[in-house]
C-alpha positions, 0 to 999 in steps of 0.5 A: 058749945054744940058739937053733936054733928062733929061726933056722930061717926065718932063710935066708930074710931074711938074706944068704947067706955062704960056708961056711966064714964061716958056721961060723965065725960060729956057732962063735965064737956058741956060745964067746961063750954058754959063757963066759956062766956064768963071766961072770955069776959075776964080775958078782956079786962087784961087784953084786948078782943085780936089780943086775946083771940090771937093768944087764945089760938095759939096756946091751944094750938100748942096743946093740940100738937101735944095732944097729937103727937102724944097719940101718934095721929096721923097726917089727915089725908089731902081730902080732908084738909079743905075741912079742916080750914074749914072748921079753923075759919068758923070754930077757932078763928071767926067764932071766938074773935066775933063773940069777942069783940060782942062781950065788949059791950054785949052782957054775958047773959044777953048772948048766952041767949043769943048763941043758945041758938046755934044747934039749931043752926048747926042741925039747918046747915048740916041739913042743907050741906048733906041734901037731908029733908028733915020733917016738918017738925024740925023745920018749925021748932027750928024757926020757932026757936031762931024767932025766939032769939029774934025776939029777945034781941029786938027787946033787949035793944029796943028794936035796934039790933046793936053792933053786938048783936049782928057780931053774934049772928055772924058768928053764930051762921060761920060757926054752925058752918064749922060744926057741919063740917067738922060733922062730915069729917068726923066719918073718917077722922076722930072727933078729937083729932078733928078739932085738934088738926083744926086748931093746929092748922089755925096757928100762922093766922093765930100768931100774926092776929096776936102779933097785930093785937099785941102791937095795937091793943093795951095789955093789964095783966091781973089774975082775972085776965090770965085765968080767963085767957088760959081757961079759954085757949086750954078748955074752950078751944080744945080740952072740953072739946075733948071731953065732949067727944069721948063722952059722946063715944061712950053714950052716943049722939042722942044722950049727950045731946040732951045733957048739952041742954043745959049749956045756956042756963049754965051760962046765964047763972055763971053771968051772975055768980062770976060775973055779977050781971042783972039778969033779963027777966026775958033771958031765962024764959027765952032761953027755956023756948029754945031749949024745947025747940033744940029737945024737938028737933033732936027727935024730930031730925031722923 
């Protein structure tokens, strides 16, 4: 998942790491948020979509107040916290519980694709947000890429978006918002810290969505279901988060933002591998335009 904008200013607060080390770090965070999709999938073979959502928040809301009070951070400043709620609402909260309830009857590969478009998202909100004029190059690899997935949805639903499909798109826009900000944050606080308090701060509204999901939705453990939930609650919502920001610390924005290229691909050949999906023949071909349409405005934005 795209987190270049949350870790921009992250040079400044966290240690500096040796090369080598550090793109390793972002490496492994950017294998860690393909595997995500997969994941989920396995979760909904035991749970439900609030159930596993709800679960999910809550283990890693656990891990994140470890994790915090491990390295003593402090208490964000008041100014801070309308942020913070923020990036609960569209990065721990509505962004999985959408793409949740999308991988019910959406394939993996189908919106891999489909969220393969976020950074360029996120980079259109961030622009918006900061008053920023980018050039005429990213806006047009921007549409050219956001086209692209256009496209390919329209195909794959023969003209019809399906309910799937519009859970993706709203889900894309509210986490794109929850990057932006976590972007901004992230001039005063640690990358890490950022998502932590803001995982920390969606617990209430974790425990009751898996308190409603609980008491509605049926529950068949098996291992698929418990390796997925515990891979997305540990990994997904807070630990490749981790390991993305400190990869970022230690090589920068510009290089680590290149190795998050290949998220999309990774996911699409985990839908087959894990997962046994046929995959699209327009899939990986789509997915390639909006990884050159990412690469432009990457370079394009300063």
């Amino acid at each position: 998942m795209t987190a270049q904008d949350s870790a921009i200013r992250s040079e400044a607060v966290a240690p500096q790491q040796a090369p080598t080390s550090g793109t390793a770090l972002a490496a492994l965070g950017v294998a860690s948020f393909s595997l995500s999709f997969p994941a989920t999938a396995w979760s909904l073979t035991g749970f439900g979509p609030w159930s596993s959502t709800g679960l999910r928040g809550v283990l890693a809301g656990v891990l994140a107040g470890l994790y915090l009070l491990a390295s003593a951070a402090p208490l964000p400043k008041r100014r801070h916290w309308p942020g913070l709620l923020v990036v609960s609402a569209g990065c721990v909260l509505g962004f999985p519980l959408l793409t949740t309830l999308a991988l019910r009857t959406s394939s993996t590969a189908h919106s891999a694709v489909v969220i393969g478009v976020l950074p360029l998202a996120t980079a259109v909100v961030a622009a918006v947000w900061t008053g920023r004029r980018p050039s005429r190059a990213f806006w047009a690899a921007a549409l050219a890429g956001a086209s692209a997935v256009l496209v390919f949805t329209l195909l794959q639903s023969h003209g019809r978006p399906t309910v799937a499909d519009l859970y993706l798109f709203v889900g894309l826009v509210v986490c794109a918002a929850g990057y932006a900000e976590g972007g901004r944050l992230s001039r005063d606080l640690p990358g890490a810290q950022v998502i932590a308090w803001a995982v920390v701060a969606a617990l209430p509204a974790m425990a009751l969505t898996s308190a409603v999901g609980l008491s509605t939705e049926p529950v068949r453990l098996g291992a698929k279901a418990l390796v997925g939930l515990v891979y997305i609650a540990a990994v997904s919502q807070f630990g490749g988060f981790v390991l993305w920001y400190r990869g970022m610390a230690g090589i920068g924005v510009p290089r680590a933002s290149q190795l998050q290229l290949a998220q999309p691909l990774l996911t699409l050949l985990w839908s087959v591998l894990l997962l046994g999906e046929d995959l699209p023949a327009a899939a990986p071909v789509t997915a390639v335009v909006v990884l050159v349409c990412i690469a432009v405005t990457q370079r394009a934005r300063t």
